[in-house]
SEBA-614753 format. One line per 4 residues: number of its first residue (from 0); their letters; for each residue x, y, z of C-alpha. Coordinates in steps of 0.5 Angstrom, whole numbers, plus 500, padded with zeros to 3 digits. Example, Ala and Ser with C-alpha at 12.3 -4.5 7.8 and 13.67 -1.06 7.14 Angstrom:
SEBA-614753
0 = AS = 525/491/516; 527/498/514 $
END
This chain:
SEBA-614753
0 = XXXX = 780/855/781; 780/862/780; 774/864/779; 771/860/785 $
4 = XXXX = 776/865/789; 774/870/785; 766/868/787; 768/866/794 $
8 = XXXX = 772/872/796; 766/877/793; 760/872/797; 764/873/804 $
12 = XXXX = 765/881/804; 758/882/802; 759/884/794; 754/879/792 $
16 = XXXX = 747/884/792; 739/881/789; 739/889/786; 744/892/781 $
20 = XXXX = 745/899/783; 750/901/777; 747/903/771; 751/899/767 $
24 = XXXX = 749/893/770; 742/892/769; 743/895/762; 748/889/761 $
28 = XXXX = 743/884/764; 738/887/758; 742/887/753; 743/880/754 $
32 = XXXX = 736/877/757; 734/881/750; 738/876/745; 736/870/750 $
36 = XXXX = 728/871/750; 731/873/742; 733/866/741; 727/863/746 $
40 = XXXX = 722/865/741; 725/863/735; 729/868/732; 723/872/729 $
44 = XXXX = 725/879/726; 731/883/731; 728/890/729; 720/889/731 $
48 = XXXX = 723/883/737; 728/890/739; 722/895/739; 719/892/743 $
52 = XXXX = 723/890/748; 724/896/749; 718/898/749; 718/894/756 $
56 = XXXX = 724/895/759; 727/901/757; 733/899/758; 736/896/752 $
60 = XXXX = 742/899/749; 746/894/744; 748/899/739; 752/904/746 $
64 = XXXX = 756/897/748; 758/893/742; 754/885/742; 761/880/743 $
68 = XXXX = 761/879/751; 752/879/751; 752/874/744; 757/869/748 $
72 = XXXX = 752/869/754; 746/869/751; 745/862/749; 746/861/757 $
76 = XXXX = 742/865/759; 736/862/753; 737/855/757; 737/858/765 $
80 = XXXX = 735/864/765; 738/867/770; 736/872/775; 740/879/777 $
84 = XXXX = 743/875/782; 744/869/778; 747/874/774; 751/878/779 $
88 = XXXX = 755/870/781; 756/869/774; 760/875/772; 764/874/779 $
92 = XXXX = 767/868/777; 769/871/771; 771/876/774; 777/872/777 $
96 = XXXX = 779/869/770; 784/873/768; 788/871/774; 790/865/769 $
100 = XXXX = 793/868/765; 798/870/769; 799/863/771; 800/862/764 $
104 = XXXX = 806/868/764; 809/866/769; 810/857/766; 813/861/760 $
108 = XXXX = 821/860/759; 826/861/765; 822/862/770; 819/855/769 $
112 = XXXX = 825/852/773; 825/857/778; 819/854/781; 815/859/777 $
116 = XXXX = 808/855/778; 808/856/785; 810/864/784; 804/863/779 $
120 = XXXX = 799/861/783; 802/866/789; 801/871/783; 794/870/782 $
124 = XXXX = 791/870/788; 794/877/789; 792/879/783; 784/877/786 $
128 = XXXX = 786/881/793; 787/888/789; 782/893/790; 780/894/782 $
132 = XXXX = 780/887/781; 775/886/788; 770/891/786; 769/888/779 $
136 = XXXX = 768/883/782; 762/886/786; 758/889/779; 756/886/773 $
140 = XXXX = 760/890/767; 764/888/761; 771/891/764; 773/884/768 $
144 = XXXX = 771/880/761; 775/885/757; 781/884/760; 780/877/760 $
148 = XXXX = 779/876/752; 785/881/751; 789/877/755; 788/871/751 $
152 = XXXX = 788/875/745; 796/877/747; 796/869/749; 795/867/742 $
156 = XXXX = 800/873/739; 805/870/742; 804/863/739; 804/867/732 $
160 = XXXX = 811/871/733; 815/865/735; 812/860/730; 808/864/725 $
164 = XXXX = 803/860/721; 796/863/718; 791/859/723; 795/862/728 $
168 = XXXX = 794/869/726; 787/868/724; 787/865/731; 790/871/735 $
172 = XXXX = 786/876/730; 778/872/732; 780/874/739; 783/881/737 $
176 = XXXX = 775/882/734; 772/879/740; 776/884/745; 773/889/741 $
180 = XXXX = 766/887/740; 766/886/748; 768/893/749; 771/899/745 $
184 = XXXX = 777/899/749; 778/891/747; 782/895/741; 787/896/745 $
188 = XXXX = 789/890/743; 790/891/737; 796/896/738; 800/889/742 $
192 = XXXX = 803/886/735; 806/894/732; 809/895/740; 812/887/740 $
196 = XXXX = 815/887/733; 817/894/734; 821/892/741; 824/886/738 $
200 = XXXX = 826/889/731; 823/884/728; 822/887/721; 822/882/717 $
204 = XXXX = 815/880/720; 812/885/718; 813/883/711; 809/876/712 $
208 = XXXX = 803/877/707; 800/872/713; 799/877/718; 796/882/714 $
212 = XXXX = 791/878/711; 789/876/718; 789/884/719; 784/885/714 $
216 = XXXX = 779/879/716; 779/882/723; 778/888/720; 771/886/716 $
220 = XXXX = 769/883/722; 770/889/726; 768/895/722; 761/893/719 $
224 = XXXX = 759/894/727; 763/901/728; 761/904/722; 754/904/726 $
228 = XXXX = 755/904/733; 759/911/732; 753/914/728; 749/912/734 $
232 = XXXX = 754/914/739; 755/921/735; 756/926/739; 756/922/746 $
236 = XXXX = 763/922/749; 765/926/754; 772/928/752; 776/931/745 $
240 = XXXX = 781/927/743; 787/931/743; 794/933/747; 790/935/753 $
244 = XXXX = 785/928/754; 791/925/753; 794/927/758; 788/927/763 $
248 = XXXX = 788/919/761; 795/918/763; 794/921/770; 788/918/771 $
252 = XXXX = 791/911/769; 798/912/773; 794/913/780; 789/908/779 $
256 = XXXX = 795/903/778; 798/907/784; 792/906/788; 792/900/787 $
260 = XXXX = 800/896/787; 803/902/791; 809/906/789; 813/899/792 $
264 = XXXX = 810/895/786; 811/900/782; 818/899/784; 818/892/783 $
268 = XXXX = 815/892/776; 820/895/774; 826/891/777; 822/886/774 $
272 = XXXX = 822/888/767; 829/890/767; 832/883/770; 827/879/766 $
276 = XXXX = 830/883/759; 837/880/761; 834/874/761; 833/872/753 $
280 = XXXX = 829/866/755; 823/870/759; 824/876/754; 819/874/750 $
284 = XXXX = 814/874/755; 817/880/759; 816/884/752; 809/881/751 $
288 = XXXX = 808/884/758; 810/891/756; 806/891/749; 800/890/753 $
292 = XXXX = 800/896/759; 803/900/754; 797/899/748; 793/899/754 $
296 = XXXX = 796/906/757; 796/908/749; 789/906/748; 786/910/753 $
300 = XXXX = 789/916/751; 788/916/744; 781/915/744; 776/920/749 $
304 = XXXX = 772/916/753; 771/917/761; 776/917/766; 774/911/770 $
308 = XXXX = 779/906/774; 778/901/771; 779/902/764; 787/900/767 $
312 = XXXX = 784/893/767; 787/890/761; 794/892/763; 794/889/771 $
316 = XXXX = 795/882/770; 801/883/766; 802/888/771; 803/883/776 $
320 = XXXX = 807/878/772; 813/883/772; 812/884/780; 812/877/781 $
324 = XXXX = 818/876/776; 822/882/780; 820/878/787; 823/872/783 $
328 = XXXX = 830/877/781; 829/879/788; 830/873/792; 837/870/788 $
332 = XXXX = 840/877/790; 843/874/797; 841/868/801; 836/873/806 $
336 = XXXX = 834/876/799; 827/871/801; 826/876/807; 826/882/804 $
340 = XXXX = 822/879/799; 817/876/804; 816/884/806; 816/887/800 $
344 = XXXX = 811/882/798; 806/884/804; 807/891/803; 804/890/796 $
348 = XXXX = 798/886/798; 797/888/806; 794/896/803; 790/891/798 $
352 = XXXX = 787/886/804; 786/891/809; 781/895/803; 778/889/802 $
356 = XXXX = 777/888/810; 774/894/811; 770/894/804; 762/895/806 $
360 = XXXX = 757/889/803; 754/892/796; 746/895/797; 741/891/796 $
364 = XXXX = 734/896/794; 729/890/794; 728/890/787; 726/883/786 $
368 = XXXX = 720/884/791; 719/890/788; 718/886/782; 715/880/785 $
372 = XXXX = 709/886/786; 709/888/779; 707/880/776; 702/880/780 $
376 = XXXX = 699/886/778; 701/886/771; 701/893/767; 704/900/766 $
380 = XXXX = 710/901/772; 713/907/772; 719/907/776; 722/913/778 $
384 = XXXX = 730/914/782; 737/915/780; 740/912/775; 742/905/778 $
388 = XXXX = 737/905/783; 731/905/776; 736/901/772; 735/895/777 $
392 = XXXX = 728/896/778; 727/895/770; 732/889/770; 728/887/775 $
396 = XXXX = 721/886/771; 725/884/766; 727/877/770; 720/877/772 $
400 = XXXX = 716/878/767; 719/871/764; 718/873/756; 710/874/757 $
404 = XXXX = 711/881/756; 706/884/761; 710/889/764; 711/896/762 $
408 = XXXX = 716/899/767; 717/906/764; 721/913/766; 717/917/771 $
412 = XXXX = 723/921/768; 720/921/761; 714/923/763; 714/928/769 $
416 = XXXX = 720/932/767; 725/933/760; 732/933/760; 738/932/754 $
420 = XXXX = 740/925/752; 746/926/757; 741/929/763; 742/936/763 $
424 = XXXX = 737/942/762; 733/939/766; 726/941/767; 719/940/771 $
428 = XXXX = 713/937/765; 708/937/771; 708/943/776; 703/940/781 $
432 = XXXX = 700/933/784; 694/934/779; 698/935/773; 703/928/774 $
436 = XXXX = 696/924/777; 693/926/770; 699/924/766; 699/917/770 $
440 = XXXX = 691/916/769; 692/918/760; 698/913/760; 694/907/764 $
444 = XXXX = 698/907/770; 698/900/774; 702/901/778; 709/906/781 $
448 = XXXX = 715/905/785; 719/911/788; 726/910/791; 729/914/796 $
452 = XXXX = 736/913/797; 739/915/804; 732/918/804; 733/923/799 $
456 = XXXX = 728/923/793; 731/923/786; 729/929/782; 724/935/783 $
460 = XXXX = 719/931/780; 720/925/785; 716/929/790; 711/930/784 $
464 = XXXX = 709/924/783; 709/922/791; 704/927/792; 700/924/786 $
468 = XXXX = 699/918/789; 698/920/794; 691/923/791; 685/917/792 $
472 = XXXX = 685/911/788; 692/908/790; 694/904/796; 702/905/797 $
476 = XXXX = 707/902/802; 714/905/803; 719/899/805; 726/900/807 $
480 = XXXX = 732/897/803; 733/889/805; 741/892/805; 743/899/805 $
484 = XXXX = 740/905/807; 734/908/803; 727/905/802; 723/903/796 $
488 = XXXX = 715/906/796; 711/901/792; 703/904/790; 699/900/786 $
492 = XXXX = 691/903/783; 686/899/787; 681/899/780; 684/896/774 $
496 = XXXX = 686/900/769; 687/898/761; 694/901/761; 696/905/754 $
500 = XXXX = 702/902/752; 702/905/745; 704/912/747; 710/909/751 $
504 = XXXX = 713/911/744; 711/917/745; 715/920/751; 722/922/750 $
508 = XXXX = 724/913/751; 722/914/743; 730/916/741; 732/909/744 $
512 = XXXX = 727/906/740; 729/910/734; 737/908/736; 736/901/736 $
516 = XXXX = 733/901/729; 739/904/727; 744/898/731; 739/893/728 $
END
């Protein structure tokens, strides 16, 4: 049920949009139409299937973002093919799973005779008000699915701990693997046995020949993949690791758990974990709870990647799970203890309903229309607007297209303008109408979408390639977005044109291919 009030709850404050607008996402949706259309055609040769897909649609990017979550989804997406807003309902309903596993804590040892079901399913349904849990909710992104499959993953490490026996192990150490190649950051899962022996001085564990021979096979199963995404990926991060990152992440997690539970819940976290520690029937689970937040706090300051909110995903159900546990604590302290309870409750999740209430509806850019435009005449695209907006014209095609590989949606930043593998140093390649029409006419251009968030252009060349098409030969028609302000300026060339698709390979989209050959 909780990925049914997961969906109903995004659907009902307009999260649900027929356009991606995160630049993740419509890379996510790629990535796994690439492996669906992969199975679709019998599994030919991954490398030349991967070039030229991306070849198509520049979007592709298995080799940045481990393959676990995408090799799940893609025998699904081989049979129905979803579009981006099949896509977008999808991961709005697994969004709302992790809420499970805090209804499997809260059945766990002593707390089962105080009615913990109940508190349970409270537990839960809170946990899909947060304000990090709703906006997930609203995107397709691997962050929900992480925390997800580490969950179960510290699931089946408790198993293992309270009776050990190899399959247990293997079992916890597939779901370990899988968090990983769902996303880097599922590592952090990983760190929960070291934590949950430590806190229990149980060293003779660690003596169990068992444990580490699952240690090892999740170790083939993880590193061989590594070793390449790291010689892709050289270079790409934000961060040093060091002391002074470290530091940066702790803030950025402690104030993204703030923002979202407040200092009461905090509070009560707390109180929680204290009472639960003195209770030896749900100490277990209480440890289990503390091993997750702080191998995920932990994680995030080792390893240099962005400081974004919902990297803390992972540790909130467990989060939750003391915070319901102290409100359980709290309400046996006196016979109007459950009035305290009720108030302390709603100033926890008051903040988080009134957020969600005031939420404005997710964009909507027109891409499937845009798309629809680009079957009909089919060729070279170039697509030029931010990040997200580009990514979501591109997923768009893609879902179009249908696997017949008759559309090219290409960068008009790839063409009109040159920049780093990070975008900077950004500079103009044309300097003139006339120079960018002459680059659209060499590459045998069919068509061009321009998107204007909130009426602004996206880049310097953006004005460029406007002025461009609008010299004779196209016929253009500007539409305002179906959701949000902005509009989408879609020209077609009235005369075809044979498009010249071999020197795609040619722009600066090139890296890309050669980083796939790498991954594959």
């Amino acid at each position: 049920m909780s990925g049914w009030a997961s969906l109903a709850l995004a659907a009902t404050t307009g999260g649900l949009s027929h356009s991606f607008l995160d630049p993740d996402e419509s890379a996510h949706y790629v990535n796994t139409l690439f492996l669906a259309d992969w199975l679709r055609a019998g599994c030919p040769s991954p490398m030349g299937f991967a070039r030229d897909f991306y070849a198509h649609f520049p979007k592709l990017s298995i080799g940045h973002w481990p393959p676990g979550w995408y090799g799940l989804l893609a025998p699904l997406f081989a049979v129905i093919r979803p579009s981006p807003f099949g896509a977008a309902l999808l991961s709005a309903f697994v969004a709302g799973l992790p809420a499970l596993i805090i209804l499997w804590a809260m059945e766990r040892g002593a707390m089962e005779r105080a009615g913990a079901r109940r508190w349970g399913v409270a537990a839960a349904f809170a946990y899909l008000l947060l304000p990090i849990v709703a906006n997930e909710a609203r995107y397709v992104r691997l962050d929900q699915p992480v925390a997800l499959v580490a969950g179960l993953a510290a699931m089946a490490w408790f198993a293992a701990s309270a009776r050990p026996t190899l399959c247990r192990y293997l079992l916890f150490g597939a779901l370990a693997a899988f968090a990983t190649l769902t996303k880097g950051n599922g590592a952090l899962v990983m760190l929960v046995p070291a934590l949950d022996i430590l806190m229990a001085a149980r060293w003779r564990q660690l003596a169990d020949g068992r444990l580490w021979l699952a240690a090892a096979a999740t170790l083939l199963v993880v590193a061989p993949w590594y070793y390449v995404s790291f010689k892709i990926a050289a270079g790409g991060f934000n961060y040093a690791p060091g002391l002074p990152y470290a530091w940066l992440s702790l803030q950025a997690d402690g104030a993204a758990i703030l923002a979202n539970l407040g200092w009461a819940g905090i509070a009560v976290a707390a109180f929680g974990a204290g009472a639960g520690w003195r209770d030896e029937a749900s100490r277990p689970i209480i440890r289990l709870a503390i091993a997750m937040i702080l191998a995920t706090l932990l994680f995030q300051a080792a390893i240099p990647v962005a400081l974004e909110d919902r990297y803390v995903l992972p540790a909130i159900p467990w989060l939750v799970v003391l915070i319901a546990r102290g409100l359980i604590a709290l309400a046996r302290l006196h016979r109007w203890a459950p009035v305290a309870v009720g108030l302390v409750a709603a100033l926890i999740v008051g903040p988080a309903v009134a957020t969600l209430a005031t939420t404005a509806p997710k964009p909507d850019i027109g891409a499937t229309g845009v798309a629809e435009r680009m079957r009909a005449a089919p060729g070279i695209w170039l697509i030029d607007g931010r990040a997200g907006g580009e990514g979501a014209m591109i997923a768009a095609a893609a879902y179009a297209d249908g696997g017949r590989r008759t559309i090219w949606a290409a960068r008009a930043s790839q063409w009109l303008s040159t920049s780093d593998f990070m975008g900077r140093d950004y500079r103009l390649s044309v300097h003139r109408p006339a120079e960018a029409r002459a680059v659209l006419d060499g590459l045998g251009v069919r068509g061009v979408v321009s998107i204007a968030e909130k009426g602004r252009l996206a880049y310097p060349h953006s004005a460029l390639l406007r002025g461009a098409i609008a010299l004779p030969g196209f016929v253009a028609q500007d539409r305002p977005f179906p959701r949000g302000a902005g509009s989408t300026l879609i020209a077609t060339r009235l005369a075809p044109i044979v498009p010249q698709a071999g020197r795609l390979a040619s722009g600066s989209g090139s890296t890309g291919v050669a980083a796939m050959g790498k991954a594959f």
